[in-house]
Biotite code that builds the C-alpha atoms (Angstrom):
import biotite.structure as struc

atoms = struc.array([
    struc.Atom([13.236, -7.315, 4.283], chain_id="A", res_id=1, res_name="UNK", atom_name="CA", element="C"),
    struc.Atom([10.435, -9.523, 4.816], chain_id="A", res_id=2, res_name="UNK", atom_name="CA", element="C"),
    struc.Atom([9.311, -9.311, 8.337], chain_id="A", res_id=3, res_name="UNK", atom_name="CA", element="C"),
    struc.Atom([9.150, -12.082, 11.045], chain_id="A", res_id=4, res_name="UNK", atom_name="CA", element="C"),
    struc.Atom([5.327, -11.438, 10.875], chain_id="A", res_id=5, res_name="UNK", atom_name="CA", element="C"),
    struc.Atom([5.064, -11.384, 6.924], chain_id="A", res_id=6, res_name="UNK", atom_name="CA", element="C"),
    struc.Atom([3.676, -7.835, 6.932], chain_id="A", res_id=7, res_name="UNK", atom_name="CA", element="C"),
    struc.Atom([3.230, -6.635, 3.094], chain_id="A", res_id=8, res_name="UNK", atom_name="CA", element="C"),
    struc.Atom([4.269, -3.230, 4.328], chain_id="A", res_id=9, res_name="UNK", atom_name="CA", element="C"),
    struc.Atom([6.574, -1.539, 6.867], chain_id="A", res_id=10, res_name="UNK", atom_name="CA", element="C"),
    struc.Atom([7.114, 2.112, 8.095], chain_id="A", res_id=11, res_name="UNK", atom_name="CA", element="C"),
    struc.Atom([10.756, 3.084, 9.089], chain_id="A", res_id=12, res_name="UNK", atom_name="CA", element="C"),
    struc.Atom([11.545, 3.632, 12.461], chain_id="A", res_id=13, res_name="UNK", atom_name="CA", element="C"),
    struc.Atom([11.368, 7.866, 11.668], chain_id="A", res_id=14, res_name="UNK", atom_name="CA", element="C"),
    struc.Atom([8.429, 7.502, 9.511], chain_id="A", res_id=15, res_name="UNK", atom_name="CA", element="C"),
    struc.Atom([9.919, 9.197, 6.289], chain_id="A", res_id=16, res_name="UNK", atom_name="CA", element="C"),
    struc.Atom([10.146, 5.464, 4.409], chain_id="A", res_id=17, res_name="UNK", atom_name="CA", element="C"),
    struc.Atom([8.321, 2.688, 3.641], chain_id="A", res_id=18, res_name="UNK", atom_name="CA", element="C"),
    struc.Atom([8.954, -1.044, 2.685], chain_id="A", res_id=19, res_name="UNK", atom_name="CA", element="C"),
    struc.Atom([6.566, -2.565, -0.007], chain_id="A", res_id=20, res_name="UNK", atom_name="CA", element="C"),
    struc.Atom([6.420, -6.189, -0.657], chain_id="A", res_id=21, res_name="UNK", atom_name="CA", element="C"),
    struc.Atom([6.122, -6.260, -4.415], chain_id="A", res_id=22, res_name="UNK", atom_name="CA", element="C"),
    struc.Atom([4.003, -8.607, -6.767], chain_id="A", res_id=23, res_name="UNK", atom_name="CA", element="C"),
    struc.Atom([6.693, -11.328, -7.040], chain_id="A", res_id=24, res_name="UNK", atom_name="CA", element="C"),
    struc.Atom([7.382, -11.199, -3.278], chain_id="A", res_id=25, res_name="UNK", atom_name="CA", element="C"),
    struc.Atom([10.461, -8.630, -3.711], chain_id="A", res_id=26, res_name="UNK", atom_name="CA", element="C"),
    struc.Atom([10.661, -5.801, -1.069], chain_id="A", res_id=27, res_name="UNK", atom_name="CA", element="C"),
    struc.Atom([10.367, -2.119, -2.869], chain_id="A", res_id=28, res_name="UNK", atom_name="CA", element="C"),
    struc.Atom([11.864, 0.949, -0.179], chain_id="A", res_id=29, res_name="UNK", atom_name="CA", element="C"),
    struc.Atom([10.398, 3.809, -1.078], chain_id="A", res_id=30, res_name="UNK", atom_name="CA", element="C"),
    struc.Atom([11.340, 7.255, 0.756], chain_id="A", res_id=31, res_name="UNK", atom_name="CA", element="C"),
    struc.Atom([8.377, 9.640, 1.007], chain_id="A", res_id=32, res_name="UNK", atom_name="CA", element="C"),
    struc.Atom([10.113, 11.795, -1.667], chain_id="A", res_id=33, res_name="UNK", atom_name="CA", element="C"),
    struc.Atom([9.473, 9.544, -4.266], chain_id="A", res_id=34, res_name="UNK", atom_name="CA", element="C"),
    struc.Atom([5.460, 8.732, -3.299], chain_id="A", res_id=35, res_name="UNK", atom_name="CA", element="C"),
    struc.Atom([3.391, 11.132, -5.348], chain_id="A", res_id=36, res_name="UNK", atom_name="CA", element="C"),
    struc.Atom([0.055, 9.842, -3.777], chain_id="A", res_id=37, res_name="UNK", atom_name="CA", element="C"),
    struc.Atom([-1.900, 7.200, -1.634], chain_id="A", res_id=38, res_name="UNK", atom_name="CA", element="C"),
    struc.Atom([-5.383, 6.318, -2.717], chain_id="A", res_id=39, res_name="UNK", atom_name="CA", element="C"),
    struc.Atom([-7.789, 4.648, -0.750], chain_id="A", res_id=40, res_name="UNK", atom_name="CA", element="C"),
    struc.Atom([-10.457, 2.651, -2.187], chain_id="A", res_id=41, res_name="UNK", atom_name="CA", element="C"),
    struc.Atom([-12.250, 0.140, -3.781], chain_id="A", res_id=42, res_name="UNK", atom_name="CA", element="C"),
    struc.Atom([-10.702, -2.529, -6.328], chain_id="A", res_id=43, res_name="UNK", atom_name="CA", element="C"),
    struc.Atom([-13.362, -5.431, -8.119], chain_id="A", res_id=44, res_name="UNK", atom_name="CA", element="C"),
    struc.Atom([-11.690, -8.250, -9.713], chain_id="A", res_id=45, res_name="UNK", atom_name="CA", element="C"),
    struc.Atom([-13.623, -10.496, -12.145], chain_id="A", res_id=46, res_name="UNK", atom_name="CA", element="C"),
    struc.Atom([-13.276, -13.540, -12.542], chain_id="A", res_id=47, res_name="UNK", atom_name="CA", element="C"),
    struc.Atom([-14.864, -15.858, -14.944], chain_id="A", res_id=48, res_name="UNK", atom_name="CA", element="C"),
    struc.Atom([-18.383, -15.693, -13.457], chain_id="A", res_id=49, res_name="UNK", atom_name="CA", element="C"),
    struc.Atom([-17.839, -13.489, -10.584], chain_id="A", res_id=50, res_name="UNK", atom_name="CA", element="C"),
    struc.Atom([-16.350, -10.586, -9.244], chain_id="A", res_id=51, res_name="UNK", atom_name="CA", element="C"),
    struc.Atom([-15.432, -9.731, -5.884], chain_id="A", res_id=52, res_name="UNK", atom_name="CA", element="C"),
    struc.Atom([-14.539, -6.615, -4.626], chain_id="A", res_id=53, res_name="UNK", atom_name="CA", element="C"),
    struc.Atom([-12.255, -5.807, -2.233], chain_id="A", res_id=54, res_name="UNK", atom_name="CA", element="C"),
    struc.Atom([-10.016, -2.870, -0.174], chain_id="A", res_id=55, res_name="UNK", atom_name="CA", element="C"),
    struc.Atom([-7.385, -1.608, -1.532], chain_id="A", res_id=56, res_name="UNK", atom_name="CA", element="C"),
    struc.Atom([-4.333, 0.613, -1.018], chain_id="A", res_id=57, res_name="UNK", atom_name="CA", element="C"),
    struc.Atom([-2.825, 2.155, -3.802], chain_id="A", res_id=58, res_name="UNK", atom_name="CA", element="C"),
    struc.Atom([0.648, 3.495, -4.031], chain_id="A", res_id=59, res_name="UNK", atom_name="CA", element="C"),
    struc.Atom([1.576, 5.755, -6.611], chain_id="A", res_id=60, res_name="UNK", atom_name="CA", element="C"),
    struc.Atom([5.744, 6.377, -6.839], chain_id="A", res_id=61, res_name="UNK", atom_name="CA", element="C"),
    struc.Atom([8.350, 8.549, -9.324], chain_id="A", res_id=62, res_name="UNK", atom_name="CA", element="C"),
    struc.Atom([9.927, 5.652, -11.413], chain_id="A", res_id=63, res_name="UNK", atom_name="CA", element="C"),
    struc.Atom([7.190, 2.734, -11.457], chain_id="A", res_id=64, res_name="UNK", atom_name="CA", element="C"),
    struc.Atom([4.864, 2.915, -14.795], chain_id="A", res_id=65, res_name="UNK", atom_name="CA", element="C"),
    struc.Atom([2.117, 1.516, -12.781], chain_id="A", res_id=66, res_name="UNK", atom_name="CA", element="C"),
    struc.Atom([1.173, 1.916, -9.183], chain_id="A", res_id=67, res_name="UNK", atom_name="CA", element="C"),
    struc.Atom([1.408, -0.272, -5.825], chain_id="A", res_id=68, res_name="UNK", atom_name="CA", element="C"),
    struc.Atom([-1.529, -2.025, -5.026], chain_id="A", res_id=69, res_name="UNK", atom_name="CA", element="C"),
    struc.Atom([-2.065, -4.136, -1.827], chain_id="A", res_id=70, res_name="UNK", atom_name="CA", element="C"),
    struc.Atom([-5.481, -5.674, -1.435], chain_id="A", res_id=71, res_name="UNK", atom_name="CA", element="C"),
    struc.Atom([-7.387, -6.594, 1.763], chain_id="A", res_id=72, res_name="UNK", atom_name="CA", element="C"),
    struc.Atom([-7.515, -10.445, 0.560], chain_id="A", res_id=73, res_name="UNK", atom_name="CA", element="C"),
    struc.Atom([-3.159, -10.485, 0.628], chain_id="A", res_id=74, res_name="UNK", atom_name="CA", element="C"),
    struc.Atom([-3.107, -9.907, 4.244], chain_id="A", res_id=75, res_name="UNK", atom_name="CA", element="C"),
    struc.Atom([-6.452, -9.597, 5.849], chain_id="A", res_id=76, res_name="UNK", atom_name="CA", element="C"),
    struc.Atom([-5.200, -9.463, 9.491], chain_id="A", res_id=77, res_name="UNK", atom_name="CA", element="C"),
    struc.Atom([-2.907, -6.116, 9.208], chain_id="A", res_id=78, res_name="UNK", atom_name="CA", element="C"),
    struc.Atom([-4.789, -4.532, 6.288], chain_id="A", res_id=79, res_name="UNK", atom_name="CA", element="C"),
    struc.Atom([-6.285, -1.998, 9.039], chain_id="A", res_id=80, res_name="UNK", atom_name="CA", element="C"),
    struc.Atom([-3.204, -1.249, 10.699], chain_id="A", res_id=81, res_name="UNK", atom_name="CA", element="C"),
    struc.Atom([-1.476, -0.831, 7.171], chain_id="A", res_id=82, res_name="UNK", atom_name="CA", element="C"),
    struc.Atom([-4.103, 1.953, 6.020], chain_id="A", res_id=83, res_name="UNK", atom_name="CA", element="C"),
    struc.Atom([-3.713, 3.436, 9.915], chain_id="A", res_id=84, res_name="UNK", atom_name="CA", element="C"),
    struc.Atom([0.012, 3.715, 9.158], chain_id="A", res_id=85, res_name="UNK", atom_name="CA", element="C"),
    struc.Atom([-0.226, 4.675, 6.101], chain_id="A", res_id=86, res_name="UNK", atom_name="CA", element="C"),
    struc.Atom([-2.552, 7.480, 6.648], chain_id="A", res_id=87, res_name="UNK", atom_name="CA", element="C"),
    struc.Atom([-0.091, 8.697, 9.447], chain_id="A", res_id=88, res_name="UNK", atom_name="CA", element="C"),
    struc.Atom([3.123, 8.137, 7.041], chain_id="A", res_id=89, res_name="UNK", atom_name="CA", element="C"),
    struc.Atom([1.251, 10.322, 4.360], chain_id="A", res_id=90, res_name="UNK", atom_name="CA", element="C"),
    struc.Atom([0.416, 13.102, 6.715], chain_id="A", res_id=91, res_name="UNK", atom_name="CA", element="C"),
    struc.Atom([3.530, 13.434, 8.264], chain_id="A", res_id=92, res_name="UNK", atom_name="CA", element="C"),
    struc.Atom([5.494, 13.696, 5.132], chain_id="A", res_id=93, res_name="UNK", atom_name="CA", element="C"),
    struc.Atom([2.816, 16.149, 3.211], chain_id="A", res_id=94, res_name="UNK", atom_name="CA", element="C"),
    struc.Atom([1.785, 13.110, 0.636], chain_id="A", res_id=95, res_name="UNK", atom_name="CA", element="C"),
    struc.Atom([-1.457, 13.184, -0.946], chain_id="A", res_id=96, res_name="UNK", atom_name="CA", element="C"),
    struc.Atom([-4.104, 11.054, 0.243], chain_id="A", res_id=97, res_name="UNK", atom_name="CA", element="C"),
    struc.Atom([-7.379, 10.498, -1.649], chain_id="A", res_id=98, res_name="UNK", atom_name="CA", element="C"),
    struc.Atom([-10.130, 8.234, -0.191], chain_id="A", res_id=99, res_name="UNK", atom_name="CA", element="C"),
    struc.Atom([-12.871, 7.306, -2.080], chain_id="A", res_id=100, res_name="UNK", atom_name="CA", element="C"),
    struc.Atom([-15.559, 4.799, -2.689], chain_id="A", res_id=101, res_name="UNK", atom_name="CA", element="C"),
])
């Protein structure tokens, strides 16, 4: 369910699920269970003559053949308070968490 304040991701009230908004805009629900890690990191794009690099949180579930990736330029304003949560969803259901450069 998209959100009244178009957040790309939502926590569930008890914290053991999370809502994804997916590349073409559908929402994903994944239940800790199926999360096999959260990475933290770095993601550079290039384009034609540039590349710009930029935050990213990656979600890695059973069942999808590639991972989740939200980056800081899709929501700029919450991307914060989505790694916050995240980090909190991830510790309180026992879900890896790698942060890196």
């Amino acid at each position: 369910m998209m959100t009244e304040n178009n957040r790309l991701v939502e926590c569930n009230r008890d914290w053991t699920g999370i809502t994804v908004i997916g590349n073409k805009g559908k929402p994903i629900f994944l239940d800790y269970s199926q999360i096999k890690e959260i990475r933290f990191g770095y993601y550079t794009e290039s384009k034609l003559f540039s590349k710009k690099t930029s935050e990213k949180i990656e979600i890695c579930a059973e069942g999808m053949k590639s991972p989740i990736l939200l980056l800081k330029q899709m929501d700029r304003d919450h991307f914060d308070q989505y790694k916050q949560e995240i980090s909190k969803f991830a510790k309180d259901n026992k879900i890896r968490l790698i942060e890196f450069d």
